[in-house]
C-alpha positions in Angstrom: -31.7 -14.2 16.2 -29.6 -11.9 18.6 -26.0 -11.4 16.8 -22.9 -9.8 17.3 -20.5 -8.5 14.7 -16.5 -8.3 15.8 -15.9 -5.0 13.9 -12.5 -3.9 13.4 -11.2 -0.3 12.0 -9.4 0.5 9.0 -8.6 4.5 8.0 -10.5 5.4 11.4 -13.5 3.9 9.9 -15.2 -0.1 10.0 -13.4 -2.4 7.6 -14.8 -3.7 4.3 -14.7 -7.1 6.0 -16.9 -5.6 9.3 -19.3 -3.8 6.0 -19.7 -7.0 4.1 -20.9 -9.3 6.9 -23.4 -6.2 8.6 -24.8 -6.5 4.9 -25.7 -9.9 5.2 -26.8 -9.8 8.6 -28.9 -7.4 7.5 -30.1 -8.9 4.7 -31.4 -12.0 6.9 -33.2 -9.4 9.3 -30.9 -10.7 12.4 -31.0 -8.3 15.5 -27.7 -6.9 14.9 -25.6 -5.0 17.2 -21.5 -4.5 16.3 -18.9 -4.4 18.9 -15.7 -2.6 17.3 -12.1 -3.5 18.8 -9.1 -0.8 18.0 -6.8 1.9 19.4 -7.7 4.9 17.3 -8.4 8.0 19.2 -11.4 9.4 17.2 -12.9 6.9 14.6 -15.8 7.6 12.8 -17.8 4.5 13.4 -21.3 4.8 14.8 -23.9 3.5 13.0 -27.6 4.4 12.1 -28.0 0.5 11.3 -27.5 -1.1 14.9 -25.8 -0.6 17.9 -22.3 0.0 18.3 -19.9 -0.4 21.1 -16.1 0.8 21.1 -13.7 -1.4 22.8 -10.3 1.1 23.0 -7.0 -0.5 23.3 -3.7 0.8 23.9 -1.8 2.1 21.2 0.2 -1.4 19.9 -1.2 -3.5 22.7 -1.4 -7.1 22.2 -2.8 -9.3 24.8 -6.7 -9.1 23.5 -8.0 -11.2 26.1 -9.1 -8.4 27.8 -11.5 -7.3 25.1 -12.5 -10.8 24.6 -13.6 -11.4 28.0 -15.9 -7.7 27.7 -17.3 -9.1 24.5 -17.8 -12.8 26.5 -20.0 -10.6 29.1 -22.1 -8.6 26.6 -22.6 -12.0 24.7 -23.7 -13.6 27.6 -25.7 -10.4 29.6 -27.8 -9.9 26.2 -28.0 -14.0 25.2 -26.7 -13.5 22.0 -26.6 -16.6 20.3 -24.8 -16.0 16.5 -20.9 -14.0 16.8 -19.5 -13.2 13.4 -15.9 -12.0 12.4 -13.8 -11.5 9.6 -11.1 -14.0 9.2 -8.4 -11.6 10.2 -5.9 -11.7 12.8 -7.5 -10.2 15.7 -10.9 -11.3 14.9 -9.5 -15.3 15.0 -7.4 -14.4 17.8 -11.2 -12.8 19.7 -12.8 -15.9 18.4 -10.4 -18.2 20.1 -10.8 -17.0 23.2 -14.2 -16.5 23.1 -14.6 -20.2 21.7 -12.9 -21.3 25.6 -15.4 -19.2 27.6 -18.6 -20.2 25.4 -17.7 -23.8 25.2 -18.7 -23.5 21.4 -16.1 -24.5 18.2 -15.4 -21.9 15.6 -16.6 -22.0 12.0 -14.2 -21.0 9.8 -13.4 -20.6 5.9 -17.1 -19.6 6.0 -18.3 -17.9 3.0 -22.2 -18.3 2.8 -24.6 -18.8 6.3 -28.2 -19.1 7.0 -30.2 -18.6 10.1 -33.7 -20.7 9.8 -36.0 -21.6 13.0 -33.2 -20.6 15.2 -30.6 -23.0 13.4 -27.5 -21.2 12.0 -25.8 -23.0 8.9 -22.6 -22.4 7.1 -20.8 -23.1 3.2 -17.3 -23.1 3.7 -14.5 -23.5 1.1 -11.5 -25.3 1.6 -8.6 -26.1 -0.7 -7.7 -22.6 -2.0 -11.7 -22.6 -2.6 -11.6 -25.8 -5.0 -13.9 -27.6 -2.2 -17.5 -26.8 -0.3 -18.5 -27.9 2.5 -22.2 -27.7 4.6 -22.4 -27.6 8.3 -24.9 -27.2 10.7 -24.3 -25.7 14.0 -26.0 -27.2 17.4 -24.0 -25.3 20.1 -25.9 -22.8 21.9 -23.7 -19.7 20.4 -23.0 -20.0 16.5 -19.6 -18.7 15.9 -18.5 -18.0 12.3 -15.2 -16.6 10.7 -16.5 -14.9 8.0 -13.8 -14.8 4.5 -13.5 -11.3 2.9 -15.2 -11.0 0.3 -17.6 -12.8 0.7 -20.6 -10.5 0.4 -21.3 -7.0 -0.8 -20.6 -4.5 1.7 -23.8 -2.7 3.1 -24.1 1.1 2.5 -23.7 3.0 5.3 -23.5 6.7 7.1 -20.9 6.7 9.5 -20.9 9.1 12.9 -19.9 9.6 16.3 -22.9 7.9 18.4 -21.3 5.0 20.1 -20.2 4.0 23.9 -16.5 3.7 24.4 -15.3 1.2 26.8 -11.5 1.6 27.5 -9.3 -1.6 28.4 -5.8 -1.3 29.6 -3.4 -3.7 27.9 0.0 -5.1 27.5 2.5 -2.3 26.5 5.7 -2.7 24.4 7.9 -2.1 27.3 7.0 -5.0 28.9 9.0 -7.0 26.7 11.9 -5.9 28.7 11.1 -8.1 31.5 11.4 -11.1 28.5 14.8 -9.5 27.8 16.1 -9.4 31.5 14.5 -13.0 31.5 16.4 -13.9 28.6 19.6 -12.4 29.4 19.7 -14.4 32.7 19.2 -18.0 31.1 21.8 -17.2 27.9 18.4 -17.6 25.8 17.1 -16.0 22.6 13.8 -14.4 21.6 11.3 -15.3 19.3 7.8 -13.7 18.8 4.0 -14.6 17.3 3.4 -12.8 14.5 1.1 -10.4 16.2 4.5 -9.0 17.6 5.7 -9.0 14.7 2.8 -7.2 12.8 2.9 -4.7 15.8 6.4 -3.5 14.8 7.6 -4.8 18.1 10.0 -7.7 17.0 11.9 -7.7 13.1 10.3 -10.5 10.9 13.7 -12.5 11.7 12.8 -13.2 15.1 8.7 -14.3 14.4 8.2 -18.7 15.1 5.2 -20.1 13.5 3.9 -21.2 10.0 4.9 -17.8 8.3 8.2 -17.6 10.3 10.9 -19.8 11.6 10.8 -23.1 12.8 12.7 -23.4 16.1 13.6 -26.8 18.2 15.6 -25.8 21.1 16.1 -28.0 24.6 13.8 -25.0 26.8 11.1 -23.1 25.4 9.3 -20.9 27.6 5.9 -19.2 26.3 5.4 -16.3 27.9 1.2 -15.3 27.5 1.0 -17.1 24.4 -2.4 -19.2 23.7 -0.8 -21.5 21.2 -2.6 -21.3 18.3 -2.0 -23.9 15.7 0.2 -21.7 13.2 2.7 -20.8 16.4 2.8 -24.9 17.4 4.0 -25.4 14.4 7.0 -23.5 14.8 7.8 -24.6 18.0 5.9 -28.0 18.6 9.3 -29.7 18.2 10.9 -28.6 21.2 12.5 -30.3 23.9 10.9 -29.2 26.8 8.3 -26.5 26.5 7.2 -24.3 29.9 3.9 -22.7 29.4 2.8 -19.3 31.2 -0.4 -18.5 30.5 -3.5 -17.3 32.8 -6.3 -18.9 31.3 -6.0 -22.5 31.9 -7.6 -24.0 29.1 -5.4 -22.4 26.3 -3.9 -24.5 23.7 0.1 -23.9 24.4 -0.9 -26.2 27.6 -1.1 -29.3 25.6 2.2 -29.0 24.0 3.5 -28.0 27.5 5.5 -30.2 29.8 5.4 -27.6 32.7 2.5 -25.4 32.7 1.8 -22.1 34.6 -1.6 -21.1 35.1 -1.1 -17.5 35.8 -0.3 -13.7 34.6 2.8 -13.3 32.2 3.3 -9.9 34.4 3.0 -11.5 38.0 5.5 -14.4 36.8 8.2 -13.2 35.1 9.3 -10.8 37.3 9.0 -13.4 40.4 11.5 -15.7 37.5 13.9 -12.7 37.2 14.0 -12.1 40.8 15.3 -15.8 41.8 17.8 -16.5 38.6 
């Protein structure tokens, strides 16, 4: 079965988390290939194993829709039908998107799989790990967030053969068009906790199920998906205005006005007729 590994770099080499599920793909004799997401300059992540691609992003950047769309067309050119990630951040965050353009459901909490005449199933532990649960997967693409530690990590010699593909995206300094923006309506800012995490906002400032829970008359989401921890900091609102280019993300069903288009394009166009 055709798979692809989200990898993800830590100390400018793959994570443990990237390691442990290559060893099990491995293990099941899948036809493996890894593409890598990150912003370090010079990592040391090629592998002897499988093919591996380097998404680059700008230092800090945020928006990763960019890289999940590249991964979408490498899925899709090469009919890859099993995508693996850690259950990290970004790798959730790729999986999300990727989950829109694929038309498949995630797997999460997964900490056992099994590929067997072309059907991929899971064991998955809910409950702080106190329950199991099977499933089996029917959708055309299989995709699985994988828990760490849940396998050994594979042995491996790392070195520099891999294609880098560089994608622009959003900078820090954009956030001063949310700031103008703000400054205009008498409004506060909040942030997800990937701005947060990023160092681009203090922890005071982050809404969602690790941060604050806000319920103001007007909240305006400015290129967030709305995943389900950030709706429940915000869900509660009044009126919610949604800005988001990809139409089908989740904010638009908590949103009351909803604008299908680029945060970049539409904030300044807001700033320029307040």
């Amino acid at each position: 079965m055709k798979t692809l590994i989200i990898g993800e770099i830590i100390n400018n080499n793959l994570s443990s988390g990237t390691l442990e599920i290559l060893g099990k793909a491995k293990s099941l004799d899948l036809d493996v290939q890894v593409v890598t997401v990150g912003s370090d300059e010079n990592p040391s992540i090629g592998l002897d194993l499988c093919k591996q691609t380097y998404l680059k992003r700008q230092n800090n950047s945020l928006n990763l829709s960019k890289a999940a769309t590249k991964i979408s067309e490498i899925i899709k050119n090469e009919e890859i039908t099993l995508i693996l990630g850690s259950s990290t951040y970004m790798c959730r965050d790729l999986i999300s998107f990727l989950s829109v353009d694929l038309n498949s459901s995630p797997v999460s909490n997964v900490i056992d799989f099994d590929v067997a005449s072309g059907n991929v199933s899971t064991v998955n532990s809910i409950n702080g790990g106190e329950s199991l649960y099977k499933t089996k997967i029917n959708s055309d693409q299989a995709l699985l967030l994988i828990r760490p530690k849940a396998f050994d990590p594979v042995e491996v010699n790392f070195n520099d053969d891999f294609e880098t593909i560089d994608r622009g995206m959003v900078d820090k300094e954009n956030l001063e068009l949310i700031e103008t923006l703000a400054s205009k309506l008498n409004a506060a800012i909040g942030g997800t906790r990937a701005i947060v995490d990023a160092g681009w906002m203090p922890y005071s400032q982050q809404v969602g199920q690790t941060g604050k829970t806000v319920k103001p008359d007007v909240y305006i989401a400015c290129g967030i998906s709305g995943a389900t921890q950030h709706q429940v900091g915000m869900k509660d609102s009044k009126f919610v205005i949604a800005i988001n280019k990809d139409e089908e993300a989740p904010i638009f069903q908590l949103a009351d006005l909803g604008i299908v288009g680029d945060t970049l394009s539409v904030i300044p166009k807001l700033n320029d007729n307040i």
